[in-house]
N, C-alpha and C positions, 0 to 999 in steps of 0.2 A: 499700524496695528496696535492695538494696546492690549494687555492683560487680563480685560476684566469682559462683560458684556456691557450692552450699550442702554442706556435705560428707554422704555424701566424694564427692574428686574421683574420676573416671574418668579415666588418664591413659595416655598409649602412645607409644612414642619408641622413640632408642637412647642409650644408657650407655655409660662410658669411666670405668672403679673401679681406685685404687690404694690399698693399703692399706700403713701406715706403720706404723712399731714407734716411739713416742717418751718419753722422759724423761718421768714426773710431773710434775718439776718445770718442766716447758717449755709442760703444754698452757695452753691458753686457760682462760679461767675457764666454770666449769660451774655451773649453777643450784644453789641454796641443797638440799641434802638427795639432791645427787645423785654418784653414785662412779661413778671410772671401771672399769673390769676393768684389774687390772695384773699381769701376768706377768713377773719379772725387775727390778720397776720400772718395765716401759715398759708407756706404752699405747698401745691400738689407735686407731688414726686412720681413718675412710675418707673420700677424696677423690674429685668424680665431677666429670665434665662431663655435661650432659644435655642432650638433642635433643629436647624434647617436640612431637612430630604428629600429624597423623590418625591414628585415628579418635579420639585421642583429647579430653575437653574443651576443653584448653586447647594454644595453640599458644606455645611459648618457650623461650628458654636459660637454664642454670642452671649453677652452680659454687658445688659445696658441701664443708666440712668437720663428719664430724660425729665425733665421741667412742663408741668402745663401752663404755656405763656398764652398772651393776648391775642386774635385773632379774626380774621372774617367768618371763620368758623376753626372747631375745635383743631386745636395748634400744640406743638412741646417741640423744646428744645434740646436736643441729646447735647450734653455736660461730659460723661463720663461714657465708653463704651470702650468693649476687648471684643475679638475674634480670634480666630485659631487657623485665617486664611488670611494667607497675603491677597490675594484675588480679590473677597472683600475688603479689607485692607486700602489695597489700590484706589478700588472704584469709588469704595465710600468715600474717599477723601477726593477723586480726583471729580466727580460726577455734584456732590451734594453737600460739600465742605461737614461731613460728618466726622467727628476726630478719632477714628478707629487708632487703637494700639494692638499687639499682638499680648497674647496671654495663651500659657495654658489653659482649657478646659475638659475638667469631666464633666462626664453624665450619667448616670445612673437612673434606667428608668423601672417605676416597676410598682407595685402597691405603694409606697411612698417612694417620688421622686426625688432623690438628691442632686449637686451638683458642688462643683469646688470650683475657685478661679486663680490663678497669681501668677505673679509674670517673676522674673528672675532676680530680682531685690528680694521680691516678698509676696504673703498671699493678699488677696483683697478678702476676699467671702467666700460664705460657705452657706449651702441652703437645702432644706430639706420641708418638701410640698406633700401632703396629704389628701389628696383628692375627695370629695362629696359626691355622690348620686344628684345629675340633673337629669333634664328633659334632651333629647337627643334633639336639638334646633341649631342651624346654624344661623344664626347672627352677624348682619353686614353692621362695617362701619368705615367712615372716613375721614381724616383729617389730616394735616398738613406738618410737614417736620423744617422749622424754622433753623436755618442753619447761616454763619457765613464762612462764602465762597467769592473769592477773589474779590476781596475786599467791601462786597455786599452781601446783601440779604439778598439769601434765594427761599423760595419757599417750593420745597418739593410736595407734591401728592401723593397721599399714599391709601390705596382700598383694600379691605381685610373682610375676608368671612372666617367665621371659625366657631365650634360648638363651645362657648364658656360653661364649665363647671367650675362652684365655689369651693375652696381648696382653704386648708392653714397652713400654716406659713412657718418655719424656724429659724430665724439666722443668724448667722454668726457675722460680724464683719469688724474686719484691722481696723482699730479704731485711731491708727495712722496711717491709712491709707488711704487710698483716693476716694474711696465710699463710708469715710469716718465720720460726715457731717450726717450719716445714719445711724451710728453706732448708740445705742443707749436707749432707742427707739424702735417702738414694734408697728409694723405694719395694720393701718385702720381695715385694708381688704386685702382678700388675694384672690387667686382664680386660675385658674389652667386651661389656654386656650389651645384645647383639642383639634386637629388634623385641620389647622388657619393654611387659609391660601390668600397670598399677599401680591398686591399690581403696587411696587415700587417706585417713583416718579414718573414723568410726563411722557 
């Protein structure tokens, strides 16, 4: 018996996505035989907070960075990622070699979304989301989370619908902390992905 469920997960929440342009030479280190996409030199960054609820599996917060690497189709490498569930915790690591750590998080939802993260050294971030009036559409997508796992590359699948609304963005981040190669840098987009329902690997 194990701890967690069995993939894939079913999962459903709300999202809070900003995406950064940054330096090669700045990101995080990325598993053995995997490339980033870089345009200009820089690459693509995306950073979320997440809400996960009814209906879905599991109930929990998350704060993740992942890398847009090279792929058969659209691919990222999660670098950096906290939750606030051993559950997740477990599975991510033991299912999709994802490197979950534990961290507090808030949440604070509401005309402007905040949120805080930091584990017991120190804080990473702090973010505060402003929402925009869109069209009420939901919007499928899917691409693949490049990770390793026992001593390869696995490549999990992941399909997401969810209504995006364009949002700004504020953040704060320890600029020695694990999300410091963001520090100094403002986010080129953001968006708040509304009531996403998410098919977690195979």
């Amino acid at each position: 018996m194990t701890a967690y469920p069995p993939e894939p997960w079913n999962l459903a929440g709300q999202a809070y996505l900003s995406i950064w342009r940054v330096p090669v030479s700045d990101l995080p280190t990325l598993p053995d035989g995997v490339e980033p996409v870089v345009a200009a030199g820089r690459a693509q960054v995306f950073t979320a907070w997440i809400d996960y609820q009814e209906p879905g599996q599991l109930r929990y917060h998350e704060l993740l960075a992942t890398v847009a690497v090279r792929g058969e189709r659209l691919s990222s490498s999660i670098t950096d990622i906290w939750v606030d569930s051993e559950v997740s915790l477990a599975g991510g690591r033991a299912l999709w070699g994802i490197p979950k750590d534990l961290a507090a998080l808030d949440f604070t939802h509401g005309r402007t979304f905040t949120a805080s993260a930091a584990t017991h050294e120190d804080w990473i971030a702090t973010a505060a989301f402003t929402t925009r009036p869109s069209l009420p559409i939901r919007t499928p997508a899917a691409f693949d989370v490049v990770q390793m796992l026992d001593g390869r590359l696995k490549r999990s699948p992941v399909r997401a619908k969810a209504r995006p609304c364009p949002a700004t963005a504020d953040w704060r981040l320890n600029e020695h902390g694990p999300l410091g190669f963001l520090a100094g840098q403002r986010p080129v987009l953001s968006a708040r992905l509304r009531d996403f329902t998410i098919v977690f690997g195979g």
